[in-house]
N, C-alpha and C positions, 0 to 999 in steps of 0.2 A: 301286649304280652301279659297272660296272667300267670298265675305261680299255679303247683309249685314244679318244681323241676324234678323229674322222677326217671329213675333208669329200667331202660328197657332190656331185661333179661334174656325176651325170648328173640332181640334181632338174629335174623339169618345172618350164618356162619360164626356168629359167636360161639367162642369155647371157652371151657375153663385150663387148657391146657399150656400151662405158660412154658418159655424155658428152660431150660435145663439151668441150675442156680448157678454153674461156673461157670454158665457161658454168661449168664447175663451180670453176673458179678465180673465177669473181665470189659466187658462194657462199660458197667460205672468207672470201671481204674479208667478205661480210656477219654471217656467221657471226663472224668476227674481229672485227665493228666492236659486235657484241653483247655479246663478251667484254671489251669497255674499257669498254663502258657498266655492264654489270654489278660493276666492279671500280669506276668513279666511286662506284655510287651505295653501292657496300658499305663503301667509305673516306673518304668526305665527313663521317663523323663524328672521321673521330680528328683533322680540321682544327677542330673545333668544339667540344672537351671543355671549355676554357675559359669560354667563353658560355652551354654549357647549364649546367654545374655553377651557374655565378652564378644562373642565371635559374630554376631549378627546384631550387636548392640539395639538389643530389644529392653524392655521395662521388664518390670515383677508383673504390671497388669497383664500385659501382653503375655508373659508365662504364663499367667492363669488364667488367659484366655485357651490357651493352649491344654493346657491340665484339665480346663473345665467345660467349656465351650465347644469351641471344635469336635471334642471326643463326646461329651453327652448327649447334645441336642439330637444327633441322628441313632444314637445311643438308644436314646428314650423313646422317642416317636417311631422307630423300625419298629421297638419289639413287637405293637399291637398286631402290623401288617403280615410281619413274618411270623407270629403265633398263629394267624389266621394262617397263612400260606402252609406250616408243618399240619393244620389238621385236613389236609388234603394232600399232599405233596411226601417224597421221600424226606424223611428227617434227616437220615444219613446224610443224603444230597446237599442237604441246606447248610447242615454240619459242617459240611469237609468243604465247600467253598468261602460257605465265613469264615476259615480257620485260614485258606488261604486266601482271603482278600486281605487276613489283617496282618497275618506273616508280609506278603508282600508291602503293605503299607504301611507297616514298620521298619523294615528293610529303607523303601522310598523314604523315611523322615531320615537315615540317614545321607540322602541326597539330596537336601534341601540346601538352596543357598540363603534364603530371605525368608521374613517373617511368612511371606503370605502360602509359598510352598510348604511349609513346615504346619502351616493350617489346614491345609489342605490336605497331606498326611493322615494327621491328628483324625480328619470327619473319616477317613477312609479306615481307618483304625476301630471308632465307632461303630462305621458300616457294619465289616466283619464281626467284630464283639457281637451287634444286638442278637445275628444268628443264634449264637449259641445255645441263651438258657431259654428260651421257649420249644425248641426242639428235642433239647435233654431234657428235661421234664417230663414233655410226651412221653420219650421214646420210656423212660425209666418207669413209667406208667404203666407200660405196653409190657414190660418185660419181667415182673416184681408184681403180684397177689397184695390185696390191701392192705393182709396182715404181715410182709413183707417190705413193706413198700417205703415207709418211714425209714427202717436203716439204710434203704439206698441212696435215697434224700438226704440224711446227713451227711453219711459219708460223700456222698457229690459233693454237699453244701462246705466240707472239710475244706475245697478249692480255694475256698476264700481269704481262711487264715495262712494253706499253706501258700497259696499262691503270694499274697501279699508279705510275706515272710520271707518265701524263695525271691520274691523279683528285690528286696532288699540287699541277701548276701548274694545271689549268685551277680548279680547287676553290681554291684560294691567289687566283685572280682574281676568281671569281663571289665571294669572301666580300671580297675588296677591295672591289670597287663595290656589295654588298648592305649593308656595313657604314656605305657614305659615300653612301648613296643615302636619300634621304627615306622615313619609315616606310611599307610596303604595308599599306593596309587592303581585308579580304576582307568580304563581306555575310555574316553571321550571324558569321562567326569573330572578326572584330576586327580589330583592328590586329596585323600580326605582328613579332614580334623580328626582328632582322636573322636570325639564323641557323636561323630558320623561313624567312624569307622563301627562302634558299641551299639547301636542300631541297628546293624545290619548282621552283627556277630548275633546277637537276640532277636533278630527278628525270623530270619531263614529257619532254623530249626525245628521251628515250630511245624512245618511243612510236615514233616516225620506224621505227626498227629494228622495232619488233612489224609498223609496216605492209609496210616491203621484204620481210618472211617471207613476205608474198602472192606474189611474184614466185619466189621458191623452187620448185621444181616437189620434187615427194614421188619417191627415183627408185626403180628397181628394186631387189628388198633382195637381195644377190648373198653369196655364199659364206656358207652357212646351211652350219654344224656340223651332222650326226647324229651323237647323244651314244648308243654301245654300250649297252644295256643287256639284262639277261637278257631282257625282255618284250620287244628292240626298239624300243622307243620313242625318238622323234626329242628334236635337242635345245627345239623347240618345247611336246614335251610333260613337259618336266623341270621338276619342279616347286623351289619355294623349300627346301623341308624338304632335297631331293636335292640342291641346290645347298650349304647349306650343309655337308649331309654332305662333300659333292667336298670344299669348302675345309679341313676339320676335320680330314680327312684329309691333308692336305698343312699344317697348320699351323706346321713351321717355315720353311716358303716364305714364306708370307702372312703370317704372324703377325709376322717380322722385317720384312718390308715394309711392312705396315703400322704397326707400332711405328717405324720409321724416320723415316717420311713423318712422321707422330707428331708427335715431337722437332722435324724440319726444320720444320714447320709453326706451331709455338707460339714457336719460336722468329725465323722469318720475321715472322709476324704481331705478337709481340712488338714487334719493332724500329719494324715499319711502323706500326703503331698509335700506339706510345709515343714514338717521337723528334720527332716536331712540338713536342711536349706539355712535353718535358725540354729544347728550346731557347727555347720561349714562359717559363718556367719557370725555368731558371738564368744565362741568358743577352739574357733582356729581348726575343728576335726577335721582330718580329710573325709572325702570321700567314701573309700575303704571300711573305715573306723566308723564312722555313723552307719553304714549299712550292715555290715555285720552285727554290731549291738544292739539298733531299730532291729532290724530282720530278725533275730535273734529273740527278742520283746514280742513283737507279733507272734509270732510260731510259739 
């Protein structure tokens, strides 16, 4: 692969013809309202470490194997396969069944009996997450002009503080009334623990969002790279093996960046995970009371 990467203006059926700006500003809201749901349902456990630990007498590791593990590893390693897959494939498509593998596999952790279903949950949770932001990106690509395009970006990327915000108080509330609400009993499952029952009250609704993806229209995919190479070949035909070469070449770019995000991220995750946990813990809060004030802090 040689350099450098240059865009080809004149490919057939490109236009300059984007959008209409409300339609595609109602996309990032929905696109953006997918991004808090995904963030509830991926933090609705670190409100919960206390009740499962009790109730399936598991360790702190074993929670953070749960917090960290289970939910990252497929987290991390989907996004390449399924970035590759949205620049061929419907994004909407890809959208609205990660939205609902992870609805429903939020749902399922609250029907776990044992550590190892409750892991098993968790990868499935991941699954559906890694969908998301490789697709939305595209698609907010696709539908927002260069000089457009940065506001759409933030505001998506807003997902993050409010997601991480909302899954603190509204999860601090659904486990307030799941905890002081009479036992749920399901047909074949049983009776569920309160904090079964707070999974599945946060998990389902998320569905809502897989259905508004119907309304998404798929748009034109605009400013397609042709990536130079001795053979000529476009950047549609550059394979993974070529890709990674590109990066390996360039890895004190990437590799500091990466390693960066790294650090910021274990440690981000750290805090958010673990401070509910070290207020329930050294300072007696409930539940409720640390999510609201964290939740509160974040936003």
């Amino acid at each position: 692969v040689t350099e450098p990467l240059t865009a080809d203006k004149n490919r057939s059926g490109l236009t300059d013809d984007f959008p209409r700006p409300t339609y595609a500003w109602y996309v990032v809201v929905v696109l953006t309202m997918g991004y808090i749901f995904s963030f509830l349902d991926r933090q609705i456990l670190a409100l919960l470490i206390e009740p499962i630990r009790e109730t399936l007498d598991i360790s702190d590791t074993q929670i953070s194997l749960l917090l960290g593990l289970a939910f990252g590893i497929f987290y991390t390693l989907l996004g390449i396969p399924i970035g590759r897959l949205a620049d061929r494939r419907s994004r909407r498509a890809i959208i609205a069944t990660g939205i609902t593998i992870w609805c429903l596999m939020t749902a399922a952790c609250g029907l776990a009996r044992n550590f190892g279903q409750l892991f098993l949950a968790r990868i499935g949770v991941g699954v559906g997450e890694a969908a998301l932001n490789p697709s939305a990106f595209s698609l907010i690509s696709d539908y927002f002009p260069r000089e457009r395009r940065g506001r759409a970006i933030s505001f998506y990327n807003m997902g993050v503080s409010l997601g991480a915000g909302l899954a603190m108080i509204v999860g601090g509330q659904v486990i307030a009334y799941a905890f002081n609400a009479p036992p749920v009993t399901l047909p074949i499952v049983g009776e569920l623990y309160a904090w079964q029952t707070v999974f599945i009250v946060v998990g389902l609704p998320g569905l809502l969002i897989a259905a508004l993806m119907a309304t998404v229209r798929e748009p034109e995919r605009r400013d397609k790279l042709r990536l130079t190479t001795d053979s000529g070949a476009t950047s549609e035909d550059v394979s993974v093996k070529e890709t990674v070469q590109f990066l390996a070449k360039r890895w004190r770019t990437y590799g500091t960046h990466f390693l960066g995000m790294s650090v910021v991220t274990i440690l981000g995750y750290g805090f958010l995970f673990w401070i509910p946990t070290m207020f329930v813990r050294t300072w007696g809060w409930s539940i409720p009371e640390v999510s609201l004030a964290y939740g509160t802090v974040v936003l």
